[in-house]
N, C-alpha and C positions, 0 to 999 in steps of 0.2 A: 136911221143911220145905216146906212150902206158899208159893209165890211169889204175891201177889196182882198185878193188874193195876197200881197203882198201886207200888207197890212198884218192879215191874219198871219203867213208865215211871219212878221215880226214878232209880234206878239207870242205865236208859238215858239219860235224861238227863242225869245227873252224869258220865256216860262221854260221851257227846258233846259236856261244856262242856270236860272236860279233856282232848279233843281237838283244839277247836279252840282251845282253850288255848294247848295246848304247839303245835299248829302256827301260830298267831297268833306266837308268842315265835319259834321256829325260823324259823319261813319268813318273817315282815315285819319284827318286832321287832330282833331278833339282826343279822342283816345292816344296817339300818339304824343300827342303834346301831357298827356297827364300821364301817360306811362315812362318820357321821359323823364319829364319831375320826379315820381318816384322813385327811378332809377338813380336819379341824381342824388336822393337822399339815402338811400340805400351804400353809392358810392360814396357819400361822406363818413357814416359807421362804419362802413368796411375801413376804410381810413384811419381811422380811430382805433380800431381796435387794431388794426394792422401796425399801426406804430406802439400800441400799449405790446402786443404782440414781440415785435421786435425790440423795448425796453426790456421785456423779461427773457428774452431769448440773452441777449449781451449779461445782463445776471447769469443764467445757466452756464452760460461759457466760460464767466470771469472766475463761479463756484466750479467750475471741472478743472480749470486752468488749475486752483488753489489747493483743489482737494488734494489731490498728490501730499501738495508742501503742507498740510494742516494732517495730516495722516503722517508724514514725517514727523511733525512736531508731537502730535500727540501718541508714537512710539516712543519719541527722545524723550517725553515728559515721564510715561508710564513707567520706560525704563531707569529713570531717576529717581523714582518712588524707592524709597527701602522695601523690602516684604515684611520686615519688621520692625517694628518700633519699641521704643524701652522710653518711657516717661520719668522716668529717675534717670537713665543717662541724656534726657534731654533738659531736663532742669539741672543734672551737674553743669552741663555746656553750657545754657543759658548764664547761671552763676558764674561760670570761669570768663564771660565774656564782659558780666557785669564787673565783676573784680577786674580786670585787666583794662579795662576804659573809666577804671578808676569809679565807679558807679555801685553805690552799696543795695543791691537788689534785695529790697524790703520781702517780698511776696511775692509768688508765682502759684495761682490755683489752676489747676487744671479740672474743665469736666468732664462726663464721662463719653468715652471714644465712641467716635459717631456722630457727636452732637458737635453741631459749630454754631458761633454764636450767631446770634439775629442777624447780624448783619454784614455776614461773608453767608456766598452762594454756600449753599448745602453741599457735601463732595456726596450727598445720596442720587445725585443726580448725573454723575461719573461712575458705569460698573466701575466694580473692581478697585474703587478709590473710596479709603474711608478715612476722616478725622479726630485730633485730639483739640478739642477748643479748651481756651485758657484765657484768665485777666494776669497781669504783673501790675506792679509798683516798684518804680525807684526813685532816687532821688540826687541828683547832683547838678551840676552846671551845665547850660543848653550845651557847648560843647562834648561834654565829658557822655552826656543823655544821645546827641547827634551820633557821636564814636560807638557806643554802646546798641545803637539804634542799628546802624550799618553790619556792625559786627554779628550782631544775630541773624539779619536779611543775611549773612554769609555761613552760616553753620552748614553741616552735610544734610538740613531736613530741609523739606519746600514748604517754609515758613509766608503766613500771611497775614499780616499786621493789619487790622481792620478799623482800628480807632483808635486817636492816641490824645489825651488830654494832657495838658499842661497846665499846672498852676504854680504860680510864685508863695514859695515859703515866703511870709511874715518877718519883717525882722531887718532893720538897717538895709540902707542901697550901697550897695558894691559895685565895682564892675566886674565882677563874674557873680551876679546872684546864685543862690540853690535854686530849683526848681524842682517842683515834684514832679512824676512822669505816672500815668495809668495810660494800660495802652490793652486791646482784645487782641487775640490772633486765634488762627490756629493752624496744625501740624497736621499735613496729611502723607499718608502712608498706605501701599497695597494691599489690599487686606483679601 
């Protein structure tokens, strides 16, 4: 077989297009194409975290916007604190509020200052803010108990009422039953 001139240049030339073919593909194509993928994935996280980014940024703002007003608040609170507290002028008050809402206050125990009960926040966790935790018992008509209830939430202390149980005295239906009342709280004051 006789190769002509023309021939051979086909041939050589079909062999030099699909070489720089396949090294057009291999050597710019191929890498390009996997380095935009990556790229592309790259851009997705950046994404992500770019918006998780921007969620806690609008928090940081909303908390600087607030802090001011929660810095206010927690001067007007501090300064509502008594510096001192008298545990016998708060169970006279407590008593004057039960007698006056008509509500004969069985018992009022107080423990010892500092200590709040299980289940009001600790005020140890407030400088400068310490508590008197207490149980009561009284006993009169949901009403007369409601009256009694409000008027102490208004005493001059920043009183915290944490649990209040209710049970019906035994004994004939009325329509004003008795009712017994146990309720926790406690009294905090700047210490």
């Amino acid at each position: 077989m006789k190769f002509t001139r023309s021939t051979i240049t086909t041939v050589l030339a079909s062999v030099l297009v699909i070489v720089v073919g396949a090294g057009w593909y291999f050597g710019l194509y191929s890498p390009l194409t996997a380095h935009i993928a990556s790229t592309q994935a790259q851009v997705g996280v950046d994404q992500t975290q770019l918006a998780n980014d921007r969620v806690q940024l609008a928090q940081l703002v909303d908390d600087k916007r607030s802090a001011a007003l929660l810095r206010a608040q927690l001067e007007a609170l501090t300064s509502a604190l008594p510096t001192t507290f008298s545990l016998a002028s708060f169970i006279s008050q407590a008593d004057a509020t039960a007698s006056k809402a008509g509500v004969p206050l069985l018992q009022i125990t107080p423990s010892q200052p500092g200590a709040a009960p299980s289940t009001v926040t600790s005020s140890a966790n407030v400088p400068g803010v310490s508590s008197v935790a207490f149980t009561a018992e009284a006993t009169g008509t949901f009403v007369e108990l409601m009256h009694f209830l409000h008027d102490l939430d208004h005493l001059g202390e920043l009183l915290n009422i944490s649990t209040i149980q209710l049970s019906a005295i035994s004994g004939g239906a009325s329509a004003n039953p008795k009712i017994d009342l146990s309720f926790t709280g406690a009294v905090y004051y700047r210490s």
